[in-house]
N, C-alpha and C positions, 0 to 999 in steps of 0.2 A: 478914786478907784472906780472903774466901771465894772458894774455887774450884772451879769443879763442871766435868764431863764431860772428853772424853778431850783437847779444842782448848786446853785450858789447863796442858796441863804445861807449856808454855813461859814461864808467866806473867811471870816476873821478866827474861823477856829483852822483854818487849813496855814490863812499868814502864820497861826501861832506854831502848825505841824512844821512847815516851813522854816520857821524859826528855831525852833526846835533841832529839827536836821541840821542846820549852820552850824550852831555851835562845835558839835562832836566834831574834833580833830584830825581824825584818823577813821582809816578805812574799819566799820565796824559790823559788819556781815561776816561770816564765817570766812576766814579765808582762801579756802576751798572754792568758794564763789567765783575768785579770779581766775582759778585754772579753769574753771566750768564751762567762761564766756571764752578766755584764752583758745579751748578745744574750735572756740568757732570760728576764733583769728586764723588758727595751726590749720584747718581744710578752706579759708581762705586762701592763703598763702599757698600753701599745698598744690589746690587748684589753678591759680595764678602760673604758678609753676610747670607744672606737668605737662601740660598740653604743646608747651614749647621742647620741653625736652623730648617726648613719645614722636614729636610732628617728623621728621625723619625718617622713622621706621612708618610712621602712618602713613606720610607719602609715597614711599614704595609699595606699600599695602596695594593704595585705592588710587596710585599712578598718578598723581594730583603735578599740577606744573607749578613751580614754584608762588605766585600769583593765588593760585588756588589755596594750597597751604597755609599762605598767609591771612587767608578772608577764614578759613576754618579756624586756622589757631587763635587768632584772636578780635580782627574785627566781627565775627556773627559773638561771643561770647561778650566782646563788649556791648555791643545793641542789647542784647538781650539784662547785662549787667547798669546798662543805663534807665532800661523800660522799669525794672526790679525798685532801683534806688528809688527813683521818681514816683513810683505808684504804687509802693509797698508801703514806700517812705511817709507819704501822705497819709495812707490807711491807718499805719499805727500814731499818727496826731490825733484820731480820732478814737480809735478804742484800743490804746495801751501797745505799751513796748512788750513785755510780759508774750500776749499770745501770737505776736506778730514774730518774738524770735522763735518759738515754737517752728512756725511755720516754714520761715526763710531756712535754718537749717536745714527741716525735711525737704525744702525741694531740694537745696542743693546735695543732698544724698542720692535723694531718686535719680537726679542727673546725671549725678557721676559713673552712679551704676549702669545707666542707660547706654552712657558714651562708651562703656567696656565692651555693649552689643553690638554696635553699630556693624553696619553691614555695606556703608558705601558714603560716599562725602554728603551725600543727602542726608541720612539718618544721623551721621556725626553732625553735622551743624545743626539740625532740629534739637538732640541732646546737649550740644552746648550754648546754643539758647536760653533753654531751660533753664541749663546750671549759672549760666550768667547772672539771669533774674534772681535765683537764690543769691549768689553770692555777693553782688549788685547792694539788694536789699540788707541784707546781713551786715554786711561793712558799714554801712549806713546806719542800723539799729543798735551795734554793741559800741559806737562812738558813744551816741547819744544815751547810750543807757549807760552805762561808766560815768560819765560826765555828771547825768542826772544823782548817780550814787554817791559819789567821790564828795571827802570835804574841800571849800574852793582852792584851802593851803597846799592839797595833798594831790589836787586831781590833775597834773600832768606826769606826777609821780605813779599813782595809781595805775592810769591809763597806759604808762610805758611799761610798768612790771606785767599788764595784762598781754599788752604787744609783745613781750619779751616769750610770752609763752605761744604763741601766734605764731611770729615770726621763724623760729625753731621750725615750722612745717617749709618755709622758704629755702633751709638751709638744708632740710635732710632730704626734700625733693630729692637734688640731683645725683646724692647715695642713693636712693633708691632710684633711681633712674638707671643709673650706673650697675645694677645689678640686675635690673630686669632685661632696659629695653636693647642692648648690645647682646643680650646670653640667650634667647628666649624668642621664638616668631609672634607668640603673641605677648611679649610684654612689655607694651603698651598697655595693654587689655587688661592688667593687673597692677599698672600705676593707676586707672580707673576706679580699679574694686576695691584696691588701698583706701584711694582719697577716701571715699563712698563708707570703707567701713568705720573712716576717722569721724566723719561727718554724720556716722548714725550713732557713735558713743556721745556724742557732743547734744545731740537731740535728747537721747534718754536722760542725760544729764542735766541739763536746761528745766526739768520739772521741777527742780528743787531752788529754784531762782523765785525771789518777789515780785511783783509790779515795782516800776517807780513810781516811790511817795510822791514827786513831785508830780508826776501824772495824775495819780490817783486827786489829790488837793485838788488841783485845777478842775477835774473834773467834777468838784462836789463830793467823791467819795471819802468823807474826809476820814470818817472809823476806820477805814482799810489804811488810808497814808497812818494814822495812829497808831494801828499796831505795827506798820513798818518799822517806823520812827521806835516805838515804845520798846523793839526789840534790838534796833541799833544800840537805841541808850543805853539799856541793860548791857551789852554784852562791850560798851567802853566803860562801864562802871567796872564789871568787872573784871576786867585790864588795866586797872587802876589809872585809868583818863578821868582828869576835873572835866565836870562839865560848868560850863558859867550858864548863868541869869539868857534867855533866850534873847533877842532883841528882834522887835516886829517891828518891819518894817512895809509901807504900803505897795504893792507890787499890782497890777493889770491883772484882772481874772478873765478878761475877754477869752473865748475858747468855741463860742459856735461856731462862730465864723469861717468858710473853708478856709485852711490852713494856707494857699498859695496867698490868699485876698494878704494877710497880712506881712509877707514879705514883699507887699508890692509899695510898702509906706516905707519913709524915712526912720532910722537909718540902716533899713533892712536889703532896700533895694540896691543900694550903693555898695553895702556887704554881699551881695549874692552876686555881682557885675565882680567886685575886685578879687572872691574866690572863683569862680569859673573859669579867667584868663588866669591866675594862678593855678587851679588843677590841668590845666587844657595843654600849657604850657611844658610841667612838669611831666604826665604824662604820654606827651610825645617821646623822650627820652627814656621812661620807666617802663614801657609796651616795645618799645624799640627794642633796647636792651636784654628784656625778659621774653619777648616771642622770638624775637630773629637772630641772635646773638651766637647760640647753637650752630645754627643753620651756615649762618653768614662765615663766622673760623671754619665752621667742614670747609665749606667753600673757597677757603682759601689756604688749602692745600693740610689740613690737618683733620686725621682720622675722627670718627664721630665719638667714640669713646674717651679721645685724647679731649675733643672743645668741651664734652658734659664736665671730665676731671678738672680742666683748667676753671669753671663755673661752679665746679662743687668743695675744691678748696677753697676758692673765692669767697662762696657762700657764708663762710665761719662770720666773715665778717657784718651776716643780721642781727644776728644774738649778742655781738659785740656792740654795733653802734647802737642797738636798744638798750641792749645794759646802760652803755656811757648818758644815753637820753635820761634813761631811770633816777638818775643822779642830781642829772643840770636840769631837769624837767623846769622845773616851780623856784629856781636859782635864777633865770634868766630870763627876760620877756621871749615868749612864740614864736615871736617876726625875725629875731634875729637867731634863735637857733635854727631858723627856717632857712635864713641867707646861709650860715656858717655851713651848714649841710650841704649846699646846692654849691658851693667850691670844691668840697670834696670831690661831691659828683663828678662837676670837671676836669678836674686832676685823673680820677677813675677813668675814664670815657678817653682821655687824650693818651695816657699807657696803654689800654684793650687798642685803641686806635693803630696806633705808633706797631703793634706785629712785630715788638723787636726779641723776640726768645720767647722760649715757656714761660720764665721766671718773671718778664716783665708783663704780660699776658694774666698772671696770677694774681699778681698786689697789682693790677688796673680791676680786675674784677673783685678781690678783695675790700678796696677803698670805695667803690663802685656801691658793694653788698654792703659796707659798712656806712655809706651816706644812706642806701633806702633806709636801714635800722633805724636812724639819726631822724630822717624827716618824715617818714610816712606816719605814725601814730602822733607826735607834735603835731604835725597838722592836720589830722584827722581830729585830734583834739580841738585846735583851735577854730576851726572851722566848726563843730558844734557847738560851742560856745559863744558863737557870734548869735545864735538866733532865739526867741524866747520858747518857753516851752510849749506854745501854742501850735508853736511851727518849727521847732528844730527839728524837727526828723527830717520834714519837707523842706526848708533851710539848705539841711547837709543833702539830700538829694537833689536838691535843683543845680548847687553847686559844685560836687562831685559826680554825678550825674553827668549833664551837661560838657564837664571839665573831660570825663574820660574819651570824649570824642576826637582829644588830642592822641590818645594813645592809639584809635584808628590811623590815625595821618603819621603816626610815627610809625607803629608797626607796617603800614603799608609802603611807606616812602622811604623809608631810609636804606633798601634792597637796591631801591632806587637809584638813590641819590651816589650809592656806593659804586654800584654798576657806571652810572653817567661819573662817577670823577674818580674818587679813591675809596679805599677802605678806612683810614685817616682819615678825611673831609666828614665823610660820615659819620663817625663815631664822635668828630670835636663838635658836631650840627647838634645832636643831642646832649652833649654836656653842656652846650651855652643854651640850649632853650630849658635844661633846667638850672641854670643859673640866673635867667630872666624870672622864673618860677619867683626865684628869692628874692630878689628883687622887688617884685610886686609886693610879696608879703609885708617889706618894711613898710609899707602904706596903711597897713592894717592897723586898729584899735589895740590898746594894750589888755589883754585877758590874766595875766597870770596874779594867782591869789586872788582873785577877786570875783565874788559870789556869784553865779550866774545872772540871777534876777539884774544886778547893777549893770553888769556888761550889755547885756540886753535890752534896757532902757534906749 
């Protein structure tokens, strides 16, 4: 076991907190906790959302040439969502998930509210910059903080009933789209104020969250992980969960060290190369789909309130494929419910493709919505789980990070690509690169059930 500076004399009382935590079965925090973090999936998602759908009315707004649109709606909010993961992400390796979600929320409320001001394509892409870095970040910290929470039998179970409440903000997007931004000059401006007031119920709510014990332990703080731990236990005792005999096992306290240094060693490096081309992948078709998708049906020949309906029936199908994830989560190893999702995908992506009626246009976007349900939190899972808790935050941001630079070349190029051949060609180009997504993943290490510290070895 290596042990450096003066916060680790206590070490072996933190492996016993550590130990301690394993045991317990089942999710044992208040369960209200889940909705809490969920509120910050739901103006995730939300945000994700909106920007593609208002981009229409915003373009007539501020005159923008399609081109321009597209670098507003989603390549500046990804820069700014990549800068967030990567350098948020980091910060809280070093003082705690706890105040760092504090923060990532607030901006992306400030943001949102910001982008409802804006006054011209200038001020909108400085505010969604902003909001990027927040949401960037955020997505990045409530992985790794679930993960840090969750028991190892329970935590892809966990983590999809949290996305389930998340995802719900993807799905009621384009109702409320659908009721602003077609009836209303400025409602746009009040899909903004919406997100904005989701994303400051979710802040005041976030006070009443713990630190992770597992944070706190590594850091030395071991009294603080104990009363964590000391008040999980209690409250599966009484829920009548046995707890057994703890089992300590020796695990790495390394933790001064900057947090990149240690994903540059084996077998950390090889995981943060095989998630990247996995997220980069994936996200070409996930950015594609969700920034230009609106845009792209007006454009071919169908009214802008008819492409938001055809995307917001569709939509039913996040809450669906999360539910169904909720179920098979910890049933099935990561890798392959990663591939089995990324067929759907493609199936989805070749009916929206194909333009053949409403009806076929609706279950393409349906199956579509119900594969992102299916693989975004799984793999936002499993991807936090690849790295130790020295460096998982900085782990999941180097790799999703990094990765969303796919979602650039996808929301930019695929107007493109559609333009230079078909609307078809287009649409099948994003369901096979995330079908390569799945692909990749079967390469990966197996995580399900099994303790974080082990995987992370």
């Amino acid at each position: 076991m290596s042990v450096r500076g003066d916060e680790q004399t206590d070490s072996q009382g933190a492996l016993e907190v550590l130990a301690r935590q394993d045991r317990i079965p089942k999710w044992s925090l208040p369960r209200w906790h889940l909705i809490v973090i969920g509120i910050g999936y739901f103006f995730t998602f939300f945000d994700i959302a909106d920007i593609g759908y208002g981009m229409p009315a915003i373009a007539k707004e501020f005159k923008l040439t399609d081109s321009e649109s597209t670098f507003v709606a989603l390549a500046i909010g990804l820069i700014g969502y990549a800068v967030g993961s990567i350098v948020i992400g980091a910060i809280s390796d070093r003082v705690g998930r706890y105040k760092i979600l504090l923060i990532t929320i607030g901006i992306t409320a400030l943001g949102s509210f910001l982008c409802a001001t804006a006054t011209d394509v200038v001020t909108l892409s400085m505010w969604r910059f902003l909001t990027g870095i927040g949401v960037g970040a955020d997505l990045n910290l409530v992985s790794t903080y679930i993960g840090e929470l969750a028991p190892a039998s329970k935590r892809g179970r966990i983590s999809n009933l949290t996305f389930l409440v998340g995802i719900l903000g993807q799905a009621v997007t384009p109702f409320v789209a659908l009721a602003l931004v077609p009836n209303f000059p400025f409602g746009w401006r009040l899909l903004f104020v919406v997100g904005g007031l989701i994303a400051l119920i979710g802040l005041i709510a976030r006070f009443q969250l713990p630190e992770s014990p597992r944070w706190l332990a590594l850091h030395g703080r071991v009294s603080e992980a104990d009363a964590v731990v000391s008040r999980m236990e209690k409250t599966a005792r009484d829920r009548g969960d046995h707890l057994p005999e703890p089992h300590v096992e020796d695990v790495s306290f390394e933790r001064h060290q900057f947090p990149f240094r240690s994903l540059l060693a084996r077998p950390y490096a090889g995981r943060v190369v095989l998630l990247v081309i996995m997220w980069f992948f994936w996200y070409i078709g996930n950015y594609g789909f969700l920034g230009d998708a609106t845009t792209l049906i007006t454009g071919h020949g169908f009214k802008i309130a008819d492409s938001i309906l055809f995307l917001a029936v569709g939509a039913i199908g996040y809450p669906v494929g999360a539910g169904v994830m909720a179920i098979v989560a910890d049933r099935v190893h990561r890798r392959l419910l990663i591939f089995f999702s990324t067929i759907i995908w493609l199936i989805g992506m070749l009916l929206i493709g194909s333009l053949a009626g409403d009806a076929t246009v609706t279950i393409g976007s349906f199956l579509a919505s119900f594969a992102l349900g299916l693989y975004l939190q799984v793999a936002y899972t499993y991807t936090a789980e690849l790295f130790p808790t020295r460096a998982r935050s900085s782990g999941f941001a180097l790799s999703d990070g990094i990765g969303h630079s796919g979602g650039a070349v996808g929301a930019l190029f695929l107007p493109v690509v559609i333009a230079s051949t078909s609307f078809f060609f287009g649409f099948a180009a994003i369901g096979i690169t995330g079908l390569i997504a799945g692909i990749i993943a079967l390469f990966g290490p197996r995580t399900s059930r099994v303790r974080l510290e082990q995987v992370s070895r």
